[in-house]
C-alpha positions as CSV (number, residue, x, y, z in Angstrom):
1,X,41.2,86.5,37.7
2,X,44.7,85.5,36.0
3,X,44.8,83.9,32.5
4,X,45.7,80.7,33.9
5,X,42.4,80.1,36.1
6,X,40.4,81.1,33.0
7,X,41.8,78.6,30.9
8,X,41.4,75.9,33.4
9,X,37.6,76.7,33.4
10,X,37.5,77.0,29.3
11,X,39.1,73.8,29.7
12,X,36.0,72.5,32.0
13,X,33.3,73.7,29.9
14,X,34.8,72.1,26.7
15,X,34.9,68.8,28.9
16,X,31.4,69.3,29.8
17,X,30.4,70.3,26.3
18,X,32.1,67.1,24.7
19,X,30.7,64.7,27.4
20,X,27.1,66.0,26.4
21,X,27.8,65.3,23.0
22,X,28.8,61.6,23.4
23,X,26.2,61.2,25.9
24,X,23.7,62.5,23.7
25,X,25.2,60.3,20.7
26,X,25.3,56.8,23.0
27,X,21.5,57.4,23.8
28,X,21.0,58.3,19.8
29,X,22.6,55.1,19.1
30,X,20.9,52.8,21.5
31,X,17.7,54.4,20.5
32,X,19.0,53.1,17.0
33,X,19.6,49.4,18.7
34,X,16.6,49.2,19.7
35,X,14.5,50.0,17.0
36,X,16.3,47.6,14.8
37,X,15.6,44.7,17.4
38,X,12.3,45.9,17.6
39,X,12.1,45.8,13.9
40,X,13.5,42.5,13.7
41,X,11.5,40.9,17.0
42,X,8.4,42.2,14.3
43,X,9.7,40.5,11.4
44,X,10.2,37.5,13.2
45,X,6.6,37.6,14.0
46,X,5.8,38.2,10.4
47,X,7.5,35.3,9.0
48,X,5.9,32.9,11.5
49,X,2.6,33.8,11.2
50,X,3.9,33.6,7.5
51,X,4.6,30.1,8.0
52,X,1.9,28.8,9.8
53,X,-0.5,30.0,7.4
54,X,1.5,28.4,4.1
55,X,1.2,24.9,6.8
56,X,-2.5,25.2,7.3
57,X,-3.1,26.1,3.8
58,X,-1.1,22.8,2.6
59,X,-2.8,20.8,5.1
60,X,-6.1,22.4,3.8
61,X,-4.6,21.2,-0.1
62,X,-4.0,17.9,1.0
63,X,-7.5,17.2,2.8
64,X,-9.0,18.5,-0.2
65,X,-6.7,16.3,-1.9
66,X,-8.1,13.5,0.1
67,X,-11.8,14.3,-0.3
68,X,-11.3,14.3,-4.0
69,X,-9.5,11.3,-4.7
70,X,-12.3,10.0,-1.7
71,X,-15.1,11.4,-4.1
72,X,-13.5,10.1,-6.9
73,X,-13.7,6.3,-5.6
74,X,-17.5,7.3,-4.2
75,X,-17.8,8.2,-8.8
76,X,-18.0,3.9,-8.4
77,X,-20.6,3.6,-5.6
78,X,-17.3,2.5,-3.3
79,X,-18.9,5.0,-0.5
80,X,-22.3,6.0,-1.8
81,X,-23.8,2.5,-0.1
82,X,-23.5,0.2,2.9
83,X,-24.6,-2.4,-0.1
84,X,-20.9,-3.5,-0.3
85,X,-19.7,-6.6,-1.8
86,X,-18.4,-9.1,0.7
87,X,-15.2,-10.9,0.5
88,X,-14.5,-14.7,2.6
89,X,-10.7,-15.4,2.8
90,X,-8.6,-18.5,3.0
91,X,-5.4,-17.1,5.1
92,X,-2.4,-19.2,6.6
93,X,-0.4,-22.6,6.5
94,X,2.7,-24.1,7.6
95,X,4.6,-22.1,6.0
96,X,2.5,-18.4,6.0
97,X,1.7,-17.0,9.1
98,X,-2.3,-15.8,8.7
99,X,-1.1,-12.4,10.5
100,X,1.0,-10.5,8.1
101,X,-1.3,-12.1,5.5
102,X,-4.4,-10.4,7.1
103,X,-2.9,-7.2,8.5
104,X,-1.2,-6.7,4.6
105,X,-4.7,-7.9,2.6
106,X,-6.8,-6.1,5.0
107,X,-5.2,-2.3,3.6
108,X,-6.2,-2.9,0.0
109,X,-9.7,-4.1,0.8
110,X,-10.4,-1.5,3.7
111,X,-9.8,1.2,1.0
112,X,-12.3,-1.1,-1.7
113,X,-14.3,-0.3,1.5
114,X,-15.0,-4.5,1.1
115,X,-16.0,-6.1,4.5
116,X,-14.0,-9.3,4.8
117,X,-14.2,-12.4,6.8
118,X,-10.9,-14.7,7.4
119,X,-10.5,-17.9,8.3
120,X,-8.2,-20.8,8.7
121,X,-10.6,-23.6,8.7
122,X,-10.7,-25.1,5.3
123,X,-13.8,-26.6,6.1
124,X,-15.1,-23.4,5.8
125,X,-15.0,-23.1,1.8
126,X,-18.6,-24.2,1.1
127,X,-22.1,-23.9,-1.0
128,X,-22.9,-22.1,2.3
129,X,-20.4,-19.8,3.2
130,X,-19.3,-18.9,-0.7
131,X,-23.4,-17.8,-1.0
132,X,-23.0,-15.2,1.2
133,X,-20.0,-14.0,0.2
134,X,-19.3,-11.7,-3.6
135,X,-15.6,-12.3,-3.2
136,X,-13.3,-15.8,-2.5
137,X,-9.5,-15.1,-1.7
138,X,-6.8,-17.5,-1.0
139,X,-3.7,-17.3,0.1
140,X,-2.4,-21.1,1.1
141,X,-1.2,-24.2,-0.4
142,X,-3.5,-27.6,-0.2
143,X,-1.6,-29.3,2.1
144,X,-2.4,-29.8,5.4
145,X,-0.5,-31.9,7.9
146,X,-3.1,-33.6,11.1
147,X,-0.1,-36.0,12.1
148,X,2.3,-33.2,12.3
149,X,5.0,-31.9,10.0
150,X,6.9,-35.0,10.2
151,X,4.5,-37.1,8.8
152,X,2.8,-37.0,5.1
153,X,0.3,-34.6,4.1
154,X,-2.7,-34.7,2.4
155,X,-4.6,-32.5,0.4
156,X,-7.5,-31.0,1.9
157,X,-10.2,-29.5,-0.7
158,X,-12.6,-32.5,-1.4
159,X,-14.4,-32.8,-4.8
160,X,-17.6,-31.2,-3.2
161,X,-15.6,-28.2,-2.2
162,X,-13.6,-27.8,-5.7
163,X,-17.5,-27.7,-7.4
164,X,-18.7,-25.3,-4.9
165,X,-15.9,-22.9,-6.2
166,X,-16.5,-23.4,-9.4
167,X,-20.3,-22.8,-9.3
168,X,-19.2,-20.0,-7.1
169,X,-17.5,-18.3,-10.2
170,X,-19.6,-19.8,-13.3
171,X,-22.6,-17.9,-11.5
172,X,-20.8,-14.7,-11.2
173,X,-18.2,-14.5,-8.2
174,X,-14.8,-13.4,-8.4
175,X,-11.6,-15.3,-7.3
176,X,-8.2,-13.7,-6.2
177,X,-5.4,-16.7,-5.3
178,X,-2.7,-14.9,-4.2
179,X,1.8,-16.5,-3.9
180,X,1.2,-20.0,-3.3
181,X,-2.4,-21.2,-3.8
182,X,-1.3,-22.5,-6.7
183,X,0.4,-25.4,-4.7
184,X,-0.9,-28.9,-4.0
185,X,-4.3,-29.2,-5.0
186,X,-6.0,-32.1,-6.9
187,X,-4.5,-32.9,-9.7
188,X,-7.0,-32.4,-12.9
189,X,-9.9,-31.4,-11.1
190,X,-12.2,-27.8,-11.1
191,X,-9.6,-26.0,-8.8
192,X,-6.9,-26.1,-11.3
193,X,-9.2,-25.8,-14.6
194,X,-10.2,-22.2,-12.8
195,X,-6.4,-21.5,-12.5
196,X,-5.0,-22.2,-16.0
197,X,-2.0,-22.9,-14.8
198,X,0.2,-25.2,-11.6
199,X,2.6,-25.5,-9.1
200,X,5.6,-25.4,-10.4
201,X,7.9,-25.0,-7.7
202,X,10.3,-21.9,-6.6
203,X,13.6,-21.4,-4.7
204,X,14.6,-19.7,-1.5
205,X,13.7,-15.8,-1.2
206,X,16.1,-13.3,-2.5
207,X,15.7,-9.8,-4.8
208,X,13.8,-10.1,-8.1
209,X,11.7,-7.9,-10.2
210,X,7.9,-7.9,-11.0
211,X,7.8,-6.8,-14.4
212,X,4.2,-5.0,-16.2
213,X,3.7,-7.3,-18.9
214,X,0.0,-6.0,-19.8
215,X,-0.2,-2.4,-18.5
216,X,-3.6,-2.1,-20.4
217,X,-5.7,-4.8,-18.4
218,X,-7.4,-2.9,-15.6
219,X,-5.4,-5.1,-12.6
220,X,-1.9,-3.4,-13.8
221,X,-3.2,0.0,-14.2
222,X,-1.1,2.5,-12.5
223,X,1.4,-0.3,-11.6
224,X,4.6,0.0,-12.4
225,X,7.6,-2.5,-12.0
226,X,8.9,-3.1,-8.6
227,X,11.6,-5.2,-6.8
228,X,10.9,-7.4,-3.8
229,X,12.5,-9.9,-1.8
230,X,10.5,-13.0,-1.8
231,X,10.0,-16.1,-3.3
232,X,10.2,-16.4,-6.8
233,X,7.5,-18.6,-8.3
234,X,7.6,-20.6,-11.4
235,X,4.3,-22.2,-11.7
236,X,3.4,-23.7,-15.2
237,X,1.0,-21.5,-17.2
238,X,-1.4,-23.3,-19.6
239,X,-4.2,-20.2,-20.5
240,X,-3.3,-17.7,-23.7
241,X,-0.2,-14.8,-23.4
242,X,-2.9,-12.7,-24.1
243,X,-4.0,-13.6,-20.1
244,X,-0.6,-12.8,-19.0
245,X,-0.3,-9.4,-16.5
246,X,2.9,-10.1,-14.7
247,X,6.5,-11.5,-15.3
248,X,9.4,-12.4,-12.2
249,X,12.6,-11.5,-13.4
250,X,15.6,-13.0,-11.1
251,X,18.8,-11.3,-10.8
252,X,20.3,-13.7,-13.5
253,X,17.4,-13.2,-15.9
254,X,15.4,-16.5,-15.4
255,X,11.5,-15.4,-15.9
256,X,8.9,-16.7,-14.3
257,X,4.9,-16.3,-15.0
258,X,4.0,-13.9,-11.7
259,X,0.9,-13.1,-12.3
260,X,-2.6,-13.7,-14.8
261,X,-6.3,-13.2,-15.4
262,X,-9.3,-15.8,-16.1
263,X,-12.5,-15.7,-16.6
264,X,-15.2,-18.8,-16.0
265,X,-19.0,-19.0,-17.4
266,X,-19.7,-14.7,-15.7
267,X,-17.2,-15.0,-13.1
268,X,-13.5,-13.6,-12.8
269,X,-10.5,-15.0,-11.5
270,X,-6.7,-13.5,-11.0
271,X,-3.7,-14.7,-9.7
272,X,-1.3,-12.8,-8.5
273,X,2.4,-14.8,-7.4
274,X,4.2,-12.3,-4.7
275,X,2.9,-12.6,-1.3
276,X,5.6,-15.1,0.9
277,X,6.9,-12.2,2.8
278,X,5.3,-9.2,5.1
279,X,7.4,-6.6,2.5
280,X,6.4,-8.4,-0.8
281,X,2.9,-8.0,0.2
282,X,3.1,-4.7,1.9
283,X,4.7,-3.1,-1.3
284,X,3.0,-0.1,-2.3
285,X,3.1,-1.5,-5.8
286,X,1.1,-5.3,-4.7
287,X,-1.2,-3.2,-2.9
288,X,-2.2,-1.5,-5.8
289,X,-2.2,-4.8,-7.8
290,X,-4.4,-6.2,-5.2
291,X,-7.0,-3.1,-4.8
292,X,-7.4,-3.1,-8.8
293,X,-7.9,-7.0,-9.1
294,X,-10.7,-6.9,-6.3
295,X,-12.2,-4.1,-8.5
296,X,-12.3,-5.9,-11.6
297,X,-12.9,-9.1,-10.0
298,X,-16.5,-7.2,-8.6
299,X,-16.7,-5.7,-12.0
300,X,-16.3,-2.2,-10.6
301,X,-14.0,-1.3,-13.0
């Protein structure tokens, strides 16, 4: 065998040896490969299963959030009894559709767990209807308008219905009159003796604030100022400051009495101005206004 057909085949073996070696190393390194994405395939599992237990456990936390602010409200018999107090209300006129009034009122008292009967017949504020009923709400002016809006109005409550009210709250019931029921009743009579205060007019809707002006009175608490577009009331206010709750304050600093407490013989009343549009009443803020007046207008509070 010559030198030369040696070192071809020294040649060959080194070939032979060098492509085992990077065979060996490719297969070493996608061994490597897929470990790691093995690895991270597990991790990925990990961190969802991760993930779907922190979600179940803050669901968990905020049902037994729920049950505990639920069992706090059942501390004041609100879900210990079908006993609940019952609640008539006066909903709607020409200018207030009854539907966003009920669909907004009907959140604050679901959660007072207070069954509640509307209506839109004024006939229906009576001896007989107010005795089965804990709770008297209005929200609508005394006008009414049988010959259409182009002719006069006339005010509805009679002086048999403004006495029925106010034997309704002398003997214990409580009254909520809500944006514009302080509008258009009879002059000097029991209506407006209840109210401690009048209509005193108001300009077209626009941005305002409702400012706290008793946070210690159980109707404000946990109420703080808010801004709403609405109408801004300026009805005249005869009772004491000390009966004052809530202030309007326009965007040019005019103020306005929003919002006061009254009480008649063992019977409450409150009055509370915002309520002319779906958002004003809708607010968080009103709703929590509302749910606390109903409470301390039912002396739950």
């Amino acid at each position: 065998m010559s030198s030369r057909t040696y070192q071809t085949s020294s040649q060959d073996e080194q070939l032979m040896i060098n492509a085992s070696k990077d065979t060996a190393a490719s297969s070493s390194k996608q061994s490597y490969l897929v470990f790691i994405a093995a690895l991270v395939l597990l991790l990925s599992i990990l961190v969802l299963q991760i993930v779907i237990l922190t979600k179940d456990n803050n669901k968990n936390t905020a049902d037994n959030s729920c049950y505990a602010n639920l069992a706090g409200d059942a501390d004041s018999a609100t879900y210990l009894t079908s006993k609940r107090p019952r609640a008539i209300a006066l909903i709607g006129d020409r200018y207030h559709s009854p539907i966003y009034i009920r669909d907004n009122l009907i959140t604050a008292l679901v959660r007072e767990n207070i069954p509640t009967t509307f209506v839109t017949n004024v006939s229906e504020i009576n001896n007989a209807s107010l005795s089965n009923h804990d709770l008297l709400i209005f929200l609508r002016d005394g006008m009414l308008w049988p010959n259409g809006y182009d002719a006069p109005y006339y005010i509805w409550m009679t002086d048999e219905q403004q006495l029925d009210i106010w034997n309704f709250i002398n003997n214990g019931g409580g009254f909520l009159a809500l944006h514009n029921s302080q509008g258009f009743y009879p002059p000097g009579g029991y209506y407006y003796k209840i109210f401690g205060g009048d209509y005193g007019g108001h300009p077209l809707p626009y941005t305002f604030t409702i400012r706290i002006e008793n946070s210690n009175h159980p109707v404000t608490q946990g109420v703080e100022d808010f801004t709403i577009f609405d109408e801004q009331h300026f009805p005249k206010f005869y009772l004491n400051m000390s009966h004052l709750l809530l202030r309007g304050i326009s965007p040019s600093n005019v103020e306005s009495y929003s919002g006061w407490w009254n009480e008649v013989g063992k019977g409450r009343f409150c009055y509370l101005a915002p309520g002319h549009t779906p958002q004003a009443l809708g607010h968080p803020m009103m709703q929590k206004l509302i749910k606390n007046a109903v409470k301390w207008l039912l002396k739950e509070t």
